[in-house]
C-alpha positions in Angstrom: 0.0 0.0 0.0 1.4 3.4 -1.1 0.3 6.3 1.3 2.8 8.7 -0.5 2.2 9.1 -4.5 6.0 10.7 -5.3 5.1 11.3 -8.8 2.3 13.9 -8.0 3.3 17.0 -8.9 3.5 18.8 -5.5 6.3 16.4 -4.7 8.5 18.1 -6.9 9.8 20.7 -5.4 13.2 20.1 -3.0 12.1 22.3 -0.1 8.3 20.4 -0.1 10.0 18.0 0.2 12.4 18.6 2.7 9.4 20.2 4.9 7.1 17.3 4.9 9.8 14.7 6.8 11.2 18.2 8.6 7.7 18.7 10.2 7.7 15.0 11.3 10.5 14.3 12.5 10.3 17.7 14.6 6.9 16.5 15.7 8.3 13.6 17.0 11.3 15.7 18.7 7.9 17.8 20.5 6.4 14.5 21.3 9.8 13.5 23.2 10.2 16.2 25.3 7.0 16.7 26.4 7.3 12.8 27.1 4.4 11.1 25.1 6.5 8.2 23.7 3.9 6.3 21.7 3.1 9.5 19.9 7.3 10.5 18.9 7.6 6.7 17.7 4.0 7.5 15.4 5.3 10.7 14.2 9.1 9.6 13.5 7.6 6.7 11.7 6.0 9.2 9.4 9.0 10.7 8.5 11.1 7.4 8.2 8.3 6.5 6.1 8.3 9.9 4.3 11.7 10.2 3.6 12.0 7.1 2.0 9.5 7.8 -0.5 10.6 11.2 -1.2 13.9 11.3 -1.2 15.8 8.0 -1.4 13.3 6.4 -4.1 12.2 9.3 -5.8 12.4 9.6 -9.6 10.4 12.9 -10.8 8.9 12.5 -13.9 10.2 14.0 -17.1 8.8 17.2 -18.0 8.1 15.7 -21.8 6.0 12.8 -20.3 3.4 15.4 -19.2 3.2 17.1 -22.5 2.6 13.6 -24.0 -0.2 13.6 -22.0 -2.0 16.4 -22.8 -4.9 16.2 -25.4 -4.0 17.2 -29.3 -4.5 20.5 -30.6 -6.5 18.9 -33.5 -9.7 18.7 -31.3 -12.5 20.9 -31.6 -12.3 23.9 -29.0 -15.1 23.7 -26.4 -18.2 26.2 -27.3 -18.0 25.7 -31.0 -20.3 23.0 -32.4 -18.9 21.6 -35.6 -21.6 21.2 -38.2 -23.8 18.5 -39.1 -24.9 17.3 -42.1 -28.8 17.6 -43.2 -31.2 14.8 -44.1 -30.0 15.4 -47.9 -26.4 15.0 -46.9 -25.1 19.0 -46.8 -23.3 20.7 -44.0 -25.9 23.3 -42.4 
């Protein structure tokens, strides 16, 4: 089970990434001192957990993958009906 999707796109920025496993690990630092155990191991999990998924087996995706994505230009643009052709067989 993946909690963490690393090729969504708000991953891909170094200092996201950085603050996500920053804030949980320092949560589990809080958690320490003011000595609620079960919650520092919960928290510093998260961030194990975190910083395994977004930084030591993260690959960002390629910038050209998303454009290959992306619907063609050759599409009718929305609002614009294209015409139909008549009972005889004409464009109206």
């Amino acid at each position: 089970m993946q909690l963490i999707d690393p090729n969504h796109p708000a991953y891909r920025r170094l200092w996201v990434r950085t603050a996500i496993v920053a804030v949980c690990f320092g949560w589990a630092g809080v958690e320490l001192i003011t000595g609620d155990p079960f919650w520092a191991v919960l928290a510093a999990g998260a961030g194990a957990y975190s910083f395994y998924m977004l930084f030591w087996t993260f690959k960002p995706q390629p910038p050209a993958a998303e454009a290959a994505a992306e619907p063609d230009a050759e599409e009718e643009p929305e609002g614009i009906p294209a015409e139909k052709p008549s009972k005889d067989g004409q464009a109206e």
